[in-house]
C-alpha positions in Angstrom: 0.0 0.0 0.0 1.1 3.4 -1.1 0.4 6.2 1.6 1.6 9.8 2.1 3.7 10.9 4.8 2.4 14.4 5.3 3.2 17.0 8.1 -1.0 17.9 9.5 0.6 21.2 10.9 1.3 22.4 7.7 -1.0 20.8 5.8 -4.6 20.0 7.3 -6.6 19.1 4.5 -4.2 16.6 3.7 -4.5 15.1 7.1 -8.0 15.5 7.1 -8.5 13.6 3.9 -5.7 10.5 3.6 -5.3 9.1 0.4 -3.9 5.4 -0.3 -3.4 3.3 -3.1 -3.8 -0.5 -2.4 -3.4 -2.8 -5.1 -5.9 -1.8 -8.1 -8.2 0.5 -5.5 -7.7 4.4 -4.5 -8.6 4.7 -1.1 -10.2 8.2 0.6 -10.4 8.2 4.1 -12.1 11.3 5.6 -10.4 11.9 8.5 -12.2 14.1 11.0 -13.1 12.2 13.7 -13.3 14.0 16.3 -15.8 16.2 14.5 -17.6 12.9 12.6 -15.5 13.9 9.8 -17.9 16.8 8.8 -16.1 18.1 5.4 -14.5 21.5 4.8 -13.9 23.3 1.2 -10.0 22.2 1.4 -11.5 18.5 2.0 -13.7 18.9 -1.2 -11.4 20.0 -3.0 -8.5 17.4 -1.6 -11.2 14.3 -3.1 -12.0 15.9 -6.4 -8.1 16.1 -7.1 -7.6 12.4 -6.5 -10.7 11.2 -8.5 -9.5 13.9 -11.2 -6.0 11.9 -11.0 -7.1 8.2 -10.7 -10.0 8.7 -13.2 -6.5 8.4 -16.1 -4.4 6.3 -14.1 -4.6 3.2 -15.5 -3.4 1.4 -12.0 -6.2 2.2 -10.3 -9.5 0.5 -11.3 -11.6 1.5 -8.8 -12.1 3.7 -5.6 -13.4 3.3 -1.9 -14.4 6.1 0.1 -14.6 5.8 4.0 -14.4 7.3 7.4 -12.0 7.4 10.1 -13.1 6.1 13.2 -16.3 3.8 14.5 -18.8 6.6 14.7 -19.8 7.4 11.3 -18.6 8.4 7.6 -19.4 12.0 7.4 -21.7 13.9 9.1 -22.2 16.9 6.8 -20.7 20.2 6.3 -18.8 21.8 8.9 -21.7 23.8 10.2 -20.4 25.9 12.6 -18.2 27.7 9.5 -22.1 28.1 7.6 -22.9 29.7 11.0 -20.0 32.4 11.3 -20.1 33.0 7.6 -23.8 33.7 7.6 -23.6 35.8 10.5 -20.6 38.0 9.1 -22.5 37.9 5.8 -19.4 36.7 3.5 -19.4 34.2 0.8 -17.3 31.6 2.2 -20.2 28.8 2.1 -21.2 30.0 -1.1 -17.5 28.9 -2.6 -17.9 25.7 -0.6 -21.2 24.5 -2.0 -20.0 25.4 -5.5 -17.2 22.9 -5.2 -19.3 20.2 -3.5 -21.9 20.1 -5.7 -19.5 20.1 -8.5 -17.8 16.7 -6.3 -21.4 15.2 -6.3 -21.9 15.5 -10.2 -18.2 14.0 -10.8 -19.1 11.1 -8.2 -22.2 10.4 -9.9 -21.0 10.3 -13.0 -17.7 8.9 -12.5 -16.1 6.2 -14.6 -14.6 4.0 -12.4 -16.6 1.9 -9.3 -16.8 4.2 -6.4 -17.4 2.1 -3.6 -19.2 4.4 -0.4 -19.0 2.3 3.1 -22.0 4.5 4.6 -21.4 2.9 7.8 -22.7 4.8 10.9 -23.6 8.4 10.4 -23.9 9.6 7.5 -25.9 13.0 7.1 -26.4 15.7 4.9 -22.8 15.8 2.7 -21.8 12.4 4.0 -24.9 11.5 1.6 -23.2 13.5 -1.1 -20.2 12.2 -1.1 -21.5 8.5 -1.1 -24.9 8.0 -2.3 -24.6 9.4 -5.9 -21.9 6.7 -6.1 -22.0 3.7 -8.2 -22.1 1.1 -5.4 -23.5 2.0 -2.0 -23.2 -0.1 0.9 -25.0 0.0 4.2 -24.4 -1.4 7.6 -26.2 -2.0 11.2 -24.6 0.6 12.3 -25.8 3.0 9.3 -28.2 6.1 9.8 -28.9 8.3 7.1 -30.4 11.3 7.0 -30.9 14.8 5.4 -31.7 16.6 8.3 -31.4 20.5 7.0 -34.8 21.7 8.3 -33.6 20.7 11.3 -31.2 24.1 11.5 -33.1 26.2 8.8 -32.1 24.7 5.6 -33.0 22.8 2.8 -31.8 19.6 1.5 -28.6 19.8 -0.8 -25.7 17.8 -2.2 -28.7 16.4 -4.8 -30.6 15.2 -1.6 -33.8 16.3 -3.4 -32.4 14.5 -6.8 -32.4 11.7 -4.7 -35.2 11.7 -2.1 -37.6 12.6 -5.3 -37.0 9.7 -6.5 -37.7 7.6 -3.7 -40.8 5.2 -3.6 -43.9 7.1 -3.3 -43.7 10.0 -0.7 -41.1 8.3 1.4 -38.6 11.0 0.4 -40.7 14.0 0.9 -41.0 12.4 4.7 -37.5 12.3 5.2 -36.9 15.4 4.0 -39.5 17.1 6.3 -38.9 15.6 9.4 -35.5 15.0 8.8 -36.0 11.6 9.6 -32.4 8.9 9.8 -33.0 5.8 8.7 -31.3 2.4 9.0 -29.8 0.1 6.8 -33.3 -1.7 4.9 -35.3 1.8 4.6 -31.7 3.1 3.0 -32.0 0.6 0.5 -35.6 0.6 0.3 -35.4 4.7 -0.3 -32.6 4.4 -3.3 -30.1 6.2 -0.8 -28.1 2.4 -1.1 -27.5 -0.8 -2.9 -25.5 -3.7 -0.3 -25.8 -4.2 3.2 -22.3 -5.7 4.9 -22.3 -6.2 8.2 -19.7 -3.9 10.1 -17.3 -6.3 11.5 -17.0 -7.9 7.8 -16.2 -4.3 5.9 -12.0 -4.6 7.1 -12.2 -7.9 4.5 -14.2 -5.9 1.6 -11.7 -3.5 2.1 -8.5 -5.8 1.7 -10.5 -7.7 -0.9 -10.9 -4.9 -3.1 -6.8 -4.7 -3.8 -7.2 -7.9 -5.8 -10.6 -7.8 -7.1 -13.2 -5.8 -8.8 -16.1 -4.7 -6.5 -18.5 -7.0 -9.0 -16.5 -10.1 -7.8 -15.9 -9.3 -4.3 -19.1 -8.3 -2.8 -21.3 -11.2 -3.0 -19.3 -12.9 -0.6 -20.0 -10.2 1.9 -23.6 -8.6 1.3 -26.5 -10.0 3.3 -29.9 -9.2 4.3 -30.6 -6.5 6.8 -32.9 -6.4 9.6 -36.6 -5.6 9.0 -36.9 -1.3 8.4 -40.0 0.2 9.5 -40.8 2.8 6.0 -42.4 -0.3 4.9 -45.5 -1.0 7.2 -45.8 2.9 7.2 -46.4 3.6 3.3 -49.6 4.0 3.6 -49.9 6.9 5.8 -47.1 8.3 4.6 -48.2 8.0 0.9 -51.2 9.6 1.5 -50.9 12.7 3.8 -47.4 13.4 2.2 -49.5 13.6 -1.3 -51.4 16.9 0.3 -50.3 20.0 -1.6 -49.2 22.0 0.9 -47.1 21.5 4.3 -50.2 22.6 5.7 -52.0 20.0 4.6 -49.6 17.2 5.1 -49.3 18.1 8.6 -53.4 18.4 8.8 -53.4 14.6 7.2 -50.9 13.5 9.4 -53.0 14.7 12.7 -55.7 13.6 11.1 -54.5 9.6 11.0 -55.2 6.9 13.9 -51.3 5.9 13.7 -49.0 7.1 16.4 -46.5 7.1 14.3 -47.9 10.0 11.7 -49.4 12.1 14.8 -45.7 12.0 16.2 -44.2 12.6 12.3 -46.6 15.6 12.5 -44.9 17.2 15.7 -41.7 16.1 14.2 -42.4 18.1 11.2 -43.9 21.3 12.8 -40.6 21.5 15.2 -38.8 22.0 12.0 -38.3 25.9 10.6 -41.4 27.0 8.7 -39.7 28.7 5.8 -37.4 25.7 5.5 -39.8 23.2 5.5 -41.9 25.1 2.7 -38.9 25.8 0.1 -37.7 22.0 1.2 -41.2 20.9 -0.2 -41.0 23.2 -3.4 -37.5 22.5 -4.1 -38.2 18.2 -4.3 -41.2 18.6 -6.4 -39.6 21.4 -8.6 -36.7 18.9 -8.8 -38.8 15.6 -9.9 -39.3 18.5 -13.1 -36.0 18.6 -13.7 -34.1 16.5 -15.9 -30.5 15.8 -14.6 -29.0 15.5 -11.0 -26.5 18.7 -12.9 -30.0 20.7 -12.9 -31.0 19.5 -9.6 -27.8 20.7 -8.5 -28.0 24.1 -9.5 -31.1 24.8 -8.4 -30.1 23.5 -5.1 -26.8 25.9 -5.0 -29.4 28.7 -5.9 -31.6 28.0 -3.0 -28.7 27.2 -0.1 -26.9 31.0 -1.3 -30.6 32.5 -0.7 -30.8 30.7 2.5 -27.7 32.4 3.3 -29.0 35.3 3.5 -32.4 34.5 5.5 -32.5 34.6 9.2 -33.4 30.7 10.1 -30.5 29.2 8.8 -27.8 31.3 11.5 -30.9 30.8 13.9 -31.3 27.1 13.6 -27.4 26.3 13.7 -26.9 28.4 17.0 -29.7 26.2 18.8 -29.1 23.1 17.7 -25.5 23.3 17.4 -23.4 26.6 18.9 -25.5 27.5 22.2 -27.2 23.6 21.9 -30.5 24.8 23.6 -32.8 23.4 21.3 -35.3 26.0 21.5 -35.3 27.9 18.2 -36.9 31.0 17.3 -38.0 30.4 13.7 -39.1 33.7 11.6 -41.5 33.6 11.0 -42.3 31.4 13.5 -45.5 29.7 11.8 -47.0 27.8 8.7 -49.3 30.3 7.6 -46.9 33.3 8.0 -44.4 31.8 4.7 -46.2 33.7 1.8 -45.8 31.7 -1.6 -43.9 35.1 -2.1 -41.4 34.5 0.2 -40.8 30.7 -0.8 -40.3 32.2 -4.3 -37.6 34.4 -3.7 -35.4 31.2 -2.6 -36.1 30.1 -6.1 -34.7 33.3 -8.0 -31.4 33.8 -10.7 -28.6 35.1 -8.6 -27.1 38.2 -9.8 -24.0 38.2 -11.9 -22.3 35.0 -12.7 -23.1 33.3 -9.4 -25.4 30.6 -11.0 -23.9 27.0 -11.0 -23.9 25.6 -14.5 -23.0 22.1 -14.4 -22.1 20.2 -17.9 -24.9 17.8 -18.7 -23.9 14.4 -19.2 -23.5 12.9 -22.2 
């Protein structure tokens, strides 16, 4: 195995993101774990280079992407950096998201197997990073979620590409209540493809040196537990049908199940303004033709929410001054004008827009 001696003092980004060659596969490991290897722009930037270089390297046939230590693969964006840079009202997370959603596109569209153990946590830009690749594998341990109305935000990295296109109205349910879901509703929701018990991934791992991903993973994947998305489609597909977060919420109160009467105090808890773009954005995005088109009008609506008052709110309680209590504005439903969801939706000025190349 080929790794790279690098001095972390001078150099962070290259600690925080290790790359290894070992045998025919080019290994990422993010490696943040003390802060659930949440990703930073030099991180992005540090992957995109090494799929840019093994995507012509005819030595490396395909590439695994994992996290450093047992709690999780990535938990998202570094949040607290949205948080200051929102507050000072710089552009900082506006350059970030440009070059992560341009990472998502090459991932999803890139040439080689990209293998994505999604073992533990893996939220928000963990999902970027590993579930627009071309094999996605779960574990026990695995909870994945897109939990941005959560802290006043809406679902990026192609999360609405992807939840969209999830089995009936399970996606627009875990993008409202920001639900994380296990191994079976991650493969039942498209978000993955394998499920490999934990204790078995060191052997994929070692395997893949030798093998192609095709060969090796049938002796590892197995059946997961039982998820619960299943017995709860039909609630979900019909009060997440309603046209309006309103009215989802009203269906949802209005059911006999527990389990959509606490899904409807799961959802109101969320920011309002969030959880009505959130609900525009993944039906605008079923519209749209390409995960590149998805993507840009995702970047559009995160640089708007940039500028709006719940996202700096929601990251402060939840994750600076961890109180819990947020103070949404506005703070109800009925006080988000179609108006003010539209304004997410609008050009930016200049040459701001992303403009992804389509695929061929």
């Amino acid at each position: 195995m080929k790794t790279e001696h690098e001095n972390p003092v001078e150099n962070p980004a290259r600690h925080h993101v290790l790359l290894d060659v070992a045998g025919s596969v080019g290994v990422i490991t993010l490696n943040r774990p003390e802060a659930l290897n949440a990703l930073t722009r030099p991180m992005v930037l540090r992957i995109d280079a090494a799929l840019s270089a093994w995507e012509t390297d005819p030595a490396v046939h395909q590439v695994l992407v994992r996290g450093a230590g047992e709690r999780g693969l990535c938990a998202g964006g570094d949040i607290r950096a949205i948080h200051d840079d929102a507050k000072a009202g710089t552009t900082a997370s506006a350059d970030f998201w440009r070059d992560e959603y341009r990472l998502n596109a090459r991932i999803a569209r890139y040439p080689k197997p990209y293998v994505a153990l999604m073992d533990g946590i893996v939220m928000g830009g963990g999902v970027g990073i590993s579930a627009h690749g071309s094999v996605r594998i779960v574990t026990e341990r695995s909870r994945v979620a897109m939990p941005e109305t959560g802290i006043g935000f809406v679902p990026d990295v192609g999360g609405t590409y992807l939840l969209g296109r999830a089995p009936g109205r399970l996606g627009t349910h875990l993008a409202l209540t920001g639900t994380a879901v296990g191994a079976a509703d991650a493969l039942l929701c498209g978000l993955a493809d394998h499920f490999v018990p934990s204790d078995r991934l060191p052997e994929l791992t070692a395997a893949l040196a030798d093998a192609p991903v095709r060969e090796v993973l049938p002796r590892y994947a197995a059946v997961p537990a039982p998820g619960g998305l299943s017995g709860d489609r039909s609630w979900i597909d019909s009060c997440y049908a309603a046209g309006t977060v309103e009215g989802i919420v009203e269906r949802l109160l209005g059911r006999d199940e527990p389990a959509a009467k606490e899904a409807a105090g799961t959802v109101l808890a969320k920011s309002p303004t969030a959880l009505k773009v959130t609900l525009a954005a993944l039906r605008r995005a079923a519209g749209l033709g390409s995960l590149e088109e998805v993507l840009g009008q995702e970047f559009r609506v995160s640089c708007h929410a940039l500028g709006a008052p719940d996202l700096v709110e929601g990251i402060r309680a939840q994750v600076v001054d961890k109180d819990r209590r947020p103070r949404w504005s506005p703070a109800a439903l009925a006080d988000v004008s179609d108006e003010a969801v539209e304004r997410f939706f609008a050009p930016l000025a200049g040459d701001r827009e992303l403009r992804l190349p389509q695929a061929a």
